[in-house]
N, C-alpha and C positions, 0 to 999 in steps of 0.2 A: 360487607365490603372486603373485598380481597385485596392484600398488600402487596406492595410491588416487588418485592422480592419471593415472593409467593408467586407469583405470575411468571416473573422473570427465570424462575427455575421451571416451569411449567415450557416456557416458549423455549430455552434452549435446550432441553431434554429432548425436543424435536426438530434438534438441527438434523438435514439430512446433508453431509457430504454429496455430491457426485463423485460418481469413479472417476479414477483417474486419466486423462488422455494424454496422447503425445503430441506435442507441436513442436512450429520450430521455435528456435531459440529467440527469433526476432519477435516472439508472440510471449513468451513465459514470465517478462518482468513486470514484479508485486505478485506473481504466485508461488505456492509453497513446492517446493521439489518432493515427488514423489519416489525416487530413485537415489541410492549411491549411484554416481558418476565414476566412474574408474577409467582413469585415465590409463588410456591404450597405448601413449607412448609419451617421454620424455618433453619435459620443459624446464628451458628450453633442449631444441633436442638433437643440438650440434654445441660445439666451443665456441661463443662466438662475443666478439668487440664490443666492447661495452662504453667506449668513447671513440671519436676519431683518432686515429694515429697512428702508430708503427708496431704490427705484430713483430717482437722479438722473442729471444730465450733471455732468460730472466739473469743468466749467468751472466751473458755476453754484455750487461749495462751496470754490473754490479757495483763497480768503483766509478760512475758518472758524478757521482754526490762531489767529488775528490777531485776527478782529473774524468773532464765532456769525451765520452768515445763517441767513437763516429764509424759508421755502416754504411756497406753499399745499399740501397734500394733498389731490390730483384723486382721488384711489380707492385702490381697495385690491385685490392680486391675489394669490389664494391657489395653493399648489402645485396643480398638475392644471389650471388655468386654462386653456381653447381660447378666450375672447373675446379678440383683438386689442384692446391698449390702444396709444395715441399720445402721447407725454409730450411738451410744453410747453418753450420754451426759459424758466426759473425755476421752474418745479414740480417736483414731487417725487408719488410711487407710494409706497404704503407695501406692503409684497411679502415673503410668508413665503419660508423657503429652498427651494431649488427649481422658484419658479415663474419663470413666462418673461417676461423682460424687456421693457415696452415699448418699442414705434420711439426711437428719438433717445437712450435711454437707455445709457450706457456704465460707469456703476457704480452700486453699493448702498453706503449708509454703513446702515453697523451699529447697532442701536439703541443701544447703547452710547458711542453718539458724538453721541447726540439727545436732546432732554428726551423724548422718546416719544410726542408729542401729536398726534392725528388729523386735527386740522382743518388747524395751521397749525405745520411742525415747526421747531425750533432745533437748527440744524447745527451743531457745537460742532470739528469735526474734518474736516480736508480729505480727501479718495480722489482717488488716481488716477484714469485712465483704464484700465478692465478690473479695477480693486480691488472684493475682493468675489463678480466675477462667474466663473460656468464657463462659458468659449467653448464657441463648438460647435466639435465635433473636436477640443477640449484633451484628450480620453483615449484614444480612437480616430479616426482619419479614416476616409471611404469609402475600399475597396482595400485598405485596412490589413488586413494578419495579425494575427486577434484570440487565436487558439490556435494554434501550429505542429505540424504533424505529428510526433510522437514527444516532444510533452509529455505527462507525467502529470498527466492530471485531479484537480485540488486544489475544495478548496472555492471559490478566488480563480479557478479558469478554469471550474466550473459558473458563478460569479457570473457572468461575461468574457459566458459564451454565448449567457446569460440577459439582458445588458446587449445584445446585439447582433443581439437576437431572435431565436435561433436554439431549437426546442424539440428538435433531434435532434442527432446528431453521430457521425460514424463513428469508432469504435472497434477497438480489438484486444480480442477478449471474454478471458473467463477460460476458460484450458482446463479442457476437463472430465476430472473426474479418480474414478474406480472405487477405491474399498475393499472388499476382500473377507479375512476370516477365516475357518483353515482348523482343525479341530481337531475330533474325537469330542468332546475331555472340555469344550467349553465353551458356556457357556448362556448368554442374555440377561441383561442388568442388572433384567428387570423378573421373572424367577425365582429360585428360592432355586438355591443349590446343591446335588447329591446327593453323595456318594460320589466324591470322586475327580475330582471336577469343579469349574471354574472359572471368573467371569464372561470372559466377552471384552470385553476390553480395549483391542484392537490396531486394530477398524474404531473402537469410537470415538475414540481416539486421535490414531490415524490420519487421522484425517477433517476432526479437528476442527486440525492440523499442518497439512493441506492447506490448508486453508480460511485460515489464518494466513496462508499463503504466498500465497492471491490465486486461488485456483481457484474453481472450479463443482465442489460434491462431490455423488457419489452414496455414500453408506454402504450396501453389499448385505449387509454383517452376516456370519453366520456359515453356513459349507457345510462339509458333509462331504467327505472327500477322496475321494468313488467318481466314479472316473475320468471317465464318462461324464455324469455331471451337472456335475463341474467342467468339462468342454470346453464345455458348451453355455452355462453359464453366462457363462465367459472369453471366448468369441465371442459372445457378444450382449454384453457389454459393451464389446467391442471396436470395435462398430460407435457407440455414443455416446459413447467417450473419447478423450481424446488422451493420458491416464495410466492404465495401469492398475496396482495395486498387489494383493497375496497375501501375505497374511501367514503364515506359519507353514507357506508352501511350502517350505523349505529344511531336509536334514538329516535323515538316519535313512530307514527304510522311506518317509515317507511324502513326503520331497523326490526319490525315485524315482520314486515313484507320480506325483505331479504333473508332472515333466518329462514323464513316458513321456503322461500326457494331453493334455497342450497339444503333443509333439511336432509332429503335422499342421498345429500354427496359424503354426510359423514356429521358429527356433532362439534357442534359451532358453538363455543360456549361466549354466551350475552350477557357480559356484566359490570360492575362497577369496579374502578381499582383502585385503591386509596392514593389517586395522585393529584396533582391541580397543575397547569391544566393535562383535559384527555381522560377524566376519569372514565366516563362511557365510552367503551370498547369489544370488541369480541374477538376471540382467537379461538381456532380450530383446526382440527388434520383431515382434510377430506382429500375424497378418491380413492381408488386404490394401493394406490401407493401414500395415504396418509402424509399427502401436503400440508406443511402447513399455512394459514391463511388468517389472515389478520383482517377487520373489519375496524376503518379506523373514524373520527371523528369527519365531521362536512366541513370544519372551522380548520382553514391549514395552520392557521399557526397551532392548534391542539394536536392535529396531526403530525406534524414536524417534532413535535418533543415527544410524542406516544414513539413513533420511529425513532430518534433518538435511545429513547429509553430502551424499548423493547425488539425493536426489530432489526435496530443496527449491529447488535450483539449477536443476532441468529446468523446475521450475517457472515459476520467474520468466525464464529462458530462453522458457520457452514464451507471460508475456507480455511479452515485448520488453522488458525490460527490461537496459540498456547493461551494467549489472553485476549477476550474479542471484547472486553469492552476499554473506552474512552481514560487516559491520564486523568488524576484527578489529585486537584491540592488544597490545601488548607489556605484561605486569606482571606485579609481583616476589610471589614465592612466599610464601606465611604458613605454609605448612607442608608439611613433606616429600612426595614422594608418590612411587611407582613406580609403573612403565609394562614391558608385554611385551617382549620384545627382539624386535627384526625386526618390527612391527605399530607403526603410528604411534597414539596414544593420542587418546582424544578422553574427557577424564576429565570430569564435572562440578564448575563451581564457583561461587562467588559473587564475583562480581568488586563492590571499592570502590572508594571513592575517596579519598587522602588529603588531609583538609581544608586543611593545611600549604601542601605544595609542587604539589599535583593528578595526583600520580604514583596511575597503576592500580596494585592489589593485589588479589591474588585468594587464596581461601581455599577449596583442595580440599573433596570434598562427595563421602560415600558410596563413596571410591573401593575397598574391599574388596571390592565384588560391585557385577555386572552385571547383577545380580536388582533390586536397589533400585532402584525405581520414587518410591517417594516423594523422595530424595534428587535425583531432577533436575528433579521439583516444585518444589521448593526456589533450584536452578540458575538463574542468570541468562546463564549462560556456557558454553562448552566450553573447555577448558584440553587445548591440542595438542602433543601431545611426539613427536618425531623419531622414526623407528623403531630407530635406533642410540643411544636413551637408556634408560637402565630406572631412574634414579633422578635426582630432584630435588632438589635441599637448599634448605632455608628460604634467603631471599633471593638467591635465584639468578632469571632472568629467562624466563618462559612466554610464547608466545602462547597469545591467548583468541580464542574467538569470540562476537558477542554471540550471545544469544536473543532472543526475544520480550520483548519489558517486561513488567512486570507494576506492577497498579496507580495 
């Protein structure tokens, strides 16, 4: 039996990157920049207003603190202004935020430092020189690296791109990732079930894990396990993903069948992993392009923590990302639980927090069966126990892994 970090170094030694493409900026956020950004021109990239109020010379208001000077108001320049203004030595601009500062002029008093009057203003309060104002080049200069290569695109680095004119930007894409469910007895979500039969669960699932994780998914849904339509399938998917995933390939007659299918597409290794649940699994690189492809359990909830485990990490390996797997913390047990012997544990639970001291506590969830599906619904965690553990006692010490948030 192979252990899970045995495995896990196996699966993401065959992350495959995609090359990189260019999109626009409105498509780039949660992916990794592939490119310095070199901003072309200044930011901002005029003198301009940084509150409402009266471009002056910094001289002209100097002693207002002492004894209120007072200016004529030559005009008025609204944000978006292109008319060149020239300010006066003792005059005063009245200038919303934003707009561009005329000639001569070195700061804005705020109107809150004015009686607010149009014709002829009373300065009640001195400004520096530059008070008030945004230089050009105070946020970027020309030259400047506006985004670095191998930053993750945030809302603040769309802003960055968009500040610095740029509408495209190269990218690491999301790799594309294949869901496929195997199964006679299972039917769409949008049919009743017959006799013996039951919704498939595991592409949507499945899919929608992916998708969490940062990929490009195709959902193929549900195939029958005859041999020859599953090869043609798994090779034409091979050729648009850089993940492919088979649910319900492993185990029994029918994870025969499925290896002896894909045999010709490349080696598909069939075996056991020292975990609970999901131990039977199979992973392999088929095609020519040595995909990798993962063969996961029929039972979703053993599938959801086998992805978890293994496939979500290929994931975010596969978009560059420095660390692709899950936070994980140390907290104290709320109640007992046992674990397989020799199989490291990946239980579900609810991880808290105590309001007191901010020590994590976690609270086991469902851990009787590996069938309970609803109970890691519930799960904000995995709770990871040693393979040489089979029992836990209330306040003794777990790690957890997080999940997704919810809410």
């Amino acid at each position: 039996m192979r252990s899970v970090d045995e495995q896990l170094a196996r699966v993401i030694a065959a992350a495959v990157r995609p090359a990189p493409v260019r999109v626009a900026i409105s498509e780039s956020q949660g992916l990794l920049c592939a490119e310095e950004v070199v901003a072309e021109r200044a930011l901002p990239g005029f003198d301009q207003a940084a509150v409402d109020g009266y471009a002056v010379r910094s001289v002209d208001v100097s002693g207002a603190n002492v004894n209120p000077v007072q200016l004529p108001v030559v005009g008025e320049i609204p944000a978006g202004s292109r008319q060149p203004r020239r300010l006066q030595p003792g005059q005063a601009v009245r200038v919303a935020t934003g707009a561009p500062l005329p000639t001569l002029a070195d700061a804005v008093v705020p109107l809150g430092y004015t009686d607010g009057h149009h014709a002829k203003v009373t300065v009640n309060r001195s400004v520096p020189s530059a008070g008030f104002v945004r230089r050009t080049g105070e946020d970027v200069q020309t030259g400047d690296v506006a985004v670095r290569r191998g930053a993750s695109i945030g809302a603040a680095q769309v802003g960055l791109l968009a500040a610095v004119g740029r509408n495209k930007v190269l990218v690491h894409p999301r790799p594309r990732v294949s869901v496929i469910s195997l199964g006679e007895e299972l039917v769409d979500v949008d049919r009743t079930p017959g006799q013996g039969q039951v919704y498939d669960v595991n592409s949507y699932a499945l899919a929608a894990a992916a998708r969490d994780a940062g990929a490009e998914v195709s959902r193929v849904g549900i195939m029958s396990a005859d041999p020859r339509r599953l090869r043609e399938v798994v090779e034409g998917r091979l050729l648009l993903s850089e993940i492919v995933i088979v649910a319900g390939g492993v185990g029994g007659a029918i994870g025969d069948e499925v290896k002896a299918a894909l045999a010709d597409l490349g080696d598909m290794d069939v075996t056991r992993i020292a975990m609970h649940p999901g131990s039977a699994q199979g992973f392999g690189r088929l095609g020519p392009d040595a995909v990798p492809t993962f063969l996961l359990p029929a039972n979703p909830m053993s599938a959801l923590v086998v992805f978890e485990v293994l496939v979500r990490p290929l994931i975010r390996a596969a978009l560059g990302k420095k660390n692709p797997y899950r936070r994980a913390v140390s907290a104290r047990l709320l109640s007992p639980l046992q674990s397989t012997k020799g199989r490291r544990g990946f239980l579900r639970g609810q991880l808290l927090r105590d309001a007191d001291n901010g020590e994590y506590l976690v609270q086991p969830l469902g851990t009787s069966g590996s069938h309970l599906l609803a109970s890691l619904a519930e799960a904000n965690c995995l709770i990871m126990v040693d393979e040489d553990v089979t029992e836990v006692s209330v306040g003794e010490e777990v790690l957890v892994s997080f999940l997704a948030q919810r809410g």
